[in-house]
N, C-alpha and C positions, 0 to 999 in steps of 0.2 A: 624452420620457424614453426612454434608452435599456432597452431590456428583454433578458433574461438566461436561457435557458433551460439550467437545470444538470442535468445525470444523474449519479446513481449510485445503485451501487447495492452498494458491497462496504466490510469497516471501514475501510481505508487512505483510501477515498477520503468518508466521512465525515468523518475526522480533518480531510483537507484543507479539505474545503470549509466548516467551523468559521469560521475567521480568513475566510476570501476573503468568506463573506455578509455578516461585517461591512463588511468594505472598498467590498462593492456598495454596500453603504445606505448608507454615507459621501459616495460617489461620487455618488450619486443616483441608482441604476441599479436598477431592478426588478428581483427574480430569481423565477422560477418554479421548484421543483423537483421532480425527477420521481426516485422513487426505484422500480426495478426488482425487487426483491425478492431478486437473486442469492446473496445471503447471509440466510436466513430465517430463522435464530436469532435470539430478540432480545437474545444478549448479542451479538448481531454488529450490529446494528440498532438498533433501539429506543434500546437502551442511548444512542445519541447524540442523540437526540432528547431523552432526560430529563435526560442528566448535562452535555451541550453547551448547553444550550438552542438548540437550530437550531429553527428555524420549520419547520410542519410539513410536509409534501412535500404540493402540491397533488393529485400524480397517485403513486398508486401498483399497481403493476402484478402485485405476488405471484409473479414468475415465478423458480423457484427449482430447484435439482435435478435438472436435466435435462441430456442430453449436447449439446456445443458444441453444436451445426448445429440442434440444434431448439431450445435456447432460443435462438440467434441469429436464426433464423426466428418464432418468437412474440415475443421485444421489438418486431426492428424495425418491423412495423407498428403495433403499439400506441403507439409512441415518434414513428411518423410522424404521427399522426392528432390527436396532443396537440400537436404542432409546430404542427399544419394548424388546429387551433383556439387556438393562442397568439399563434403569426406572429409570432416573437420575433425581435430583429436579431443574436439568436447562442444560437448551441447552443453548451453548455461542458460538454466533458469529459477524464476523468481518466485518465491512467495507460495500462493496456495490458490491463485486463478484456475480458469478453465484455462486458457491459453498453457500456463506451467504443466499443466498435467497433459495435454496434447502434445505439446514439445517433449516431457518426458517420455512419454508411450513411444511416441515417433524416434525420438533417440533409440529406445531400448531395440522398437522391432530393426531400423536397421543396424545395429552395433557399434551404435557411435556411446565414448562413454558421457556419462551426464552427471553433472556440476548442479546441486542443489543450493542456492542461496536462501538464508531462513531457517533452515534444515533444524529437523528439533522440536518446533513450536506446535503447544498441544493449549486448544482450550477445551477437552473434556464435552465437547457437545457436539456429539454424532448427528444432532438433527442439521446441521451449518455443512451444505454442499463444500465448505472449503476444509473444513477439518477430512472430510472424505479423501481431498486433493491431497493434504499434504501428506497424510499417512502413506498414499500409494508411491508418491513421487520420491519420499523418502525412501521406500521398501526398494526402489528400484535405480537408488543412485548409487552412481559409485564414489564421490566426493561428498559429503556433508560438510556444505559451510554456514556453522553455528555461531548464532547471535553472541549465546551467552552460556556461563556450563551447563544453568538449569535444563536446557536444551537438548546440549549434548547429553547429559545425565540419562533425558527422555531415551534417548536414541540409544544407550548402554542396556537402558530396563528393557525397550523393546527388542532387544537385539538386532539389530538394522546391521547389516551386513558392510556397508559403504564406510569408507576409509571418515573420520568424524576428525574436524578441525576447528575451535572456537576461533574466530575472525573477527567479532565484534560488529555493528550492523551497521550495512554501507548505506543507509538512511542518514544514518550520524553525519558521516562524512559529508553527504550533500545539504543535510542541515547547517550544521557548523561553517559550511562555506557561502551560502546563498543567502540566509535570511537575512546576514546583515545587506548586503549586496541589493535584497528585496526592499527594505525598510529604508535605505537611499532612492531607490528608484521607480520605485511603484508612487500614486497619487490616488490611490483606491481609497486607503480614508476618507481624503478630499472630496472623493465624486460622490461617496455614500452618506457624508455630512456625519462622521463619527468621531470620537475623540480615542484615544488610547488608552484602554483600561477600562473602558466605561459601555461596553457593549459585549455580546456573545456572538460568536460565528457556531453555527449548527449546519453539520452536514448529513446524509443519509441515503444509504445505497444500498444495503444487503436486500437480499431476497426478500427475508423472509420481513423486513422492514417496511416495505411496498407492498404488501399485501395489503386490502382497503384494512381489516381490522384496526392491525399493529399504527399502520401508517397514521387512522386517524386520532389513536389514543396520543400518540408522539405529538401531533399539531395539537390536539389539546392542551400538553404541559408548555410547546412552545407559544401559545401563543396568551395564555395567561403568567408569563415572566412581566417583571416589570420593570426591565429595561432593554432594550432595542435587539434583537436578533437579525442575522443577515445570512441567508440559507440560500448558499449556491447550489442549486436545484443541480442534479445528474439528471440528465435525459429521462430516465425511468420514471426516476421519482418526481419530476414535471408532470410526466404522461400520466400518473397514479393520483398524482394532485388531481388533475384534471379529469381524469374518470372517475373519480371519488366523488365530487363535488365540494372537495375540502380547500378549506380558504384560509389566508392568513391572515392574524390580525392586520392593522394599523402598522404595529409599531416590528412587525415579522416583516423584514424585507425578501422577498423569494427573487433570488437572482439568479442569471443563466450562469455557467461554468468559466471559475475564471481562469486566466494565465496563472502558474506554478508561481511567478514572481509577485504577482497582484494578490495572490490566496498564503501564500507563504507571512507577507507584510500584515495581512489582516490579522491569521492567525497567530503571530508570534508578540501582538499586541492586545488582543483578546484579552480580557477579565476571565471568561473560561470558554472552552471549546465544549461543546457538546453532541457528540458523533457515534457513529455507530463502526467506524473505517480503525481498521486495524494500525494502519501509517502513521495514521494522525494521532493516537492513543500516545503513542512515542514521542512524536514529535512535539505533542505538548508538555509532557515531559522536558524533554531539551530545551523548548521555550521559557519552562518557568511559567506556565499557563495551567490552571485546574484544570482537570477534564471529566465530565460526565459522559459516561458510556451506555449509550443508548440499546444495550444488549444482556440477557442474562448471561455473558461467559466472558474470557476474553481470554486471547492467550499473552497476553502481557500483564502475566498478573504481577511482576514487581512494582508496577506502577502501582498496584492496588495497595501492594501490604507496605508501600512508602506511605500510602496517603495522600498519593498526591492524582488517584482515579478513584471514580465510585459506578459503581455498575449499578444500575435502574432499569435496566430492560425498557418494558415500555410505557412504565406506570407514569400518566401521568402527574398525578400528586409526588412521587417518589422526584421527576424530573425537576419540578420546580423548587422543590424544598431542595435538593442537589446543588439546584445550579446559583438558589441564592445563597446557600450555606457554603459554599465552596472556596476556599481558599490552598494556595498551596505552602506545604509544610516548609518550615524553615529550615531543618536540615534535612538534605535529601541524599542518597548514594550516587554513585555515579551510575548509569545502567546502560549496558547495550555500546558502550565500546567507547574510544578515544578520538574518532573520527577517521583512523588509518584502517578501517575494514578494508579499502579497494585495494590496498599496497597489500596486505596479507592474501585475500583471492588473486590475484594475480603471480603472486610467488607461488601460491598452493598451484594454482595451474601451470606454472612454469615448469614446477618441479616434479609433479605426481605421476607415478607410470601410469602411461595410455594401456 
């Protein structure tokens, strides 16, 4: 039997790995999972475990809150020595986290081979600790599992050594399955007193976003909109609120971190989303929701050249005029897959020599 060692350890890559553990145990594939603890809030956490039903992480590691270089220095050994007692025929991981690139490292030192999911994605901005991630973790995978071709293309021009497969993106999958499932069952509009269509969800987490500068030109643009914003605070960016002295309007609701099912519902009824999160750029997308993107770069720039994203960094004049000007285009491509991304990673794993 093939055997599957998954990492993560942040909500996006939760989300993912939903549909994909099905498709393992379809396939016949064992998966082992090791959850890092990068995200220690349990509506960041937990929450998937109870509302997902994911099986629960063999190995968990608590490591959470700390700067880059030291929690990348305490994962990776703890991640290698769960390897070294599994001896899995692949390490799978997500995205462009610290977690991703400690699971990688740890794959590579002890010779387990490693499964990149995302594999490909470039936003051109060296100063974003994640573009760092994904370039190395690519350089050292032996599976590239690509979004889309623009991706794989990346991965042709860089020469990346690792066997390149377009799969289509298993975000899709867990979208296309849940939001309706959300929008039945969630009561989060209800509790927030919001109608559908007629309000913005605003999220923000990057680094370099929580910095007091960047953070408080953002609350500036959000909080001169002139209709209701609802901003599930990450931890961080609570904490930066709060040492900043920065406040939200009246009509800014700053709320704590919600369930995948209660943020899915909000989101996929949103007027526009405006965020800085790689996931959600997509996702609104798929929804049929505008999105303004609170970042000079992104790497999903087909959203951009559809029409249906605008990047603002962190200007907040740029934000408002975005977000009231924002509508999404009437006709749009399809982008980033069919929803069968986790049936294609799992065949690729099935099949690929270890």
């Amino acid at each position: 039997m093939v055997k599957v060692f998954s990492v993560v350890g942040n909500r996006p890559q939760f989300v993912k790995s939903a549909p994909l553990s099905v498709a393992l145990r379809a396939e016949g594939i064992e998966e082992v999972v090791l959850h890092t603890g990068q995200h220690y809030d349990p509506e960041l956490s937990q929450v998937f475990f109870d509302e997902l039903g994911l099986g629960e992480p063999r190995y968990r590691l608590g490591i959470s809150a700390l700067p880059r270089d030291e929690m990348l220095a305490r994962m990776q050994p703890a991640i290698g020595a769960a390897l070294a007692e599994e001896r899995p025929d692949w390490t799978l991981v997500y995205g462009d986290t610290n977690s991703t690139l400690a699971g990688a490292r740890a794959a590579s030192a002890v010779g387990v081979a490693l499964a990149h999911v995302e594999a490909g994605l470039r936003s051109g901005d060296l100063s974003m600790p994640e573009e760092h991630n994904r370039i190395e973790v690519d350089a050292i995978s032996d599976l590239l599992l690509c979004p889309d071709e623009r991706s794989s293309t990346t991965l042709a021009r860089e020469e990346v050594r690792g066997d390149r497969q377009v799969v289509g993106d298993v975000m899709a999958d867990a979208c296309f399955r849940l939001a309706p499932l959300a929008r039945r069952r969630s009561r989060i509009l209800d509790a927030l007193t919001l109608q559908p269509g007629r309000y913005v969800i605003a999220t923000v987490h990057r680094e370099a976003n929580v910095r007091a500068s960047r953070l408080a030109r953002i609350m500036d643009g959000l909080n001169r909109l002139a209709e209701p914003v609802v901003f599930p605070a990450h931890p961080r960016t609570r904490a930066a609120l709060e040492t900043g002295g920065l406040t939200a309007a009246p009509h800014v609701q700053v709320v704590r971190p919600l369930g995948y099912l209660d943020f899915a519902a909000l989101a996929s009824q949103a007027r526009v989303i405006a965020t800085d999160s790689g996931g959600l750029q997509k996702e609104a997308y798929w929804y049929g929701v505008p999105c303004v993107t609170m970042r000079p770069s992104t790497e999903w720039v087909d959203t951009v050249e559809a029409g249906a994203n605008q990047l603002v960094d962190a200007d907040p004049d740029r934000i408002v005029d975005a977000v009231t000007r924002a509508r999404m285009p009437l006709d749009r491509p399809a982008l980033y897959g069919d929803g069968h991304a986790a049936e294609r990673i799992a065949a690729a794993l099935y099949a690929s020599p270890r």
